[in-house]
Steps between C-alpha positions, in 0.01 A plus 500: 500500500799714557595483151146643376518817683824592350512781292619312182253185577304607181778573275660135587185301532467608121780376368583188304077449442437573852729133598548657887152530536411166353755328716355690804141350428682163452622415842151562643276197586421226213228328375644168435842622390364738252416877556092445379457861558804667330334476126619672204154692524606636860882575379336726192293644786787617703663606197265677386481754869 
């Protein structure tokens, strides 16, 4: 959480397609070893804001 409130969190989170933020996501909780929730729908969603 310490990393998000930095003031270059948005500007680093962004780069390389947004692969920080993806790997954040990733080492929460998992629905039988696969992230159900973390959809290509929901990545163009956070993209997208």
């Amino acid at each position: 959480m310490n990393f998000l409130i930095r003031p270059d969190a948005e500007q680093l989170l962004v780069q390389n397609d947004y692969h920080r933020l993806w790997e954040f996501f990733s080492n929460m909780g998992t629905v039988d070893g696969e992230h159900a929730w973390l959809t290509n729908e929901v990545k163009n969603k956070f993209r997208e804001v």
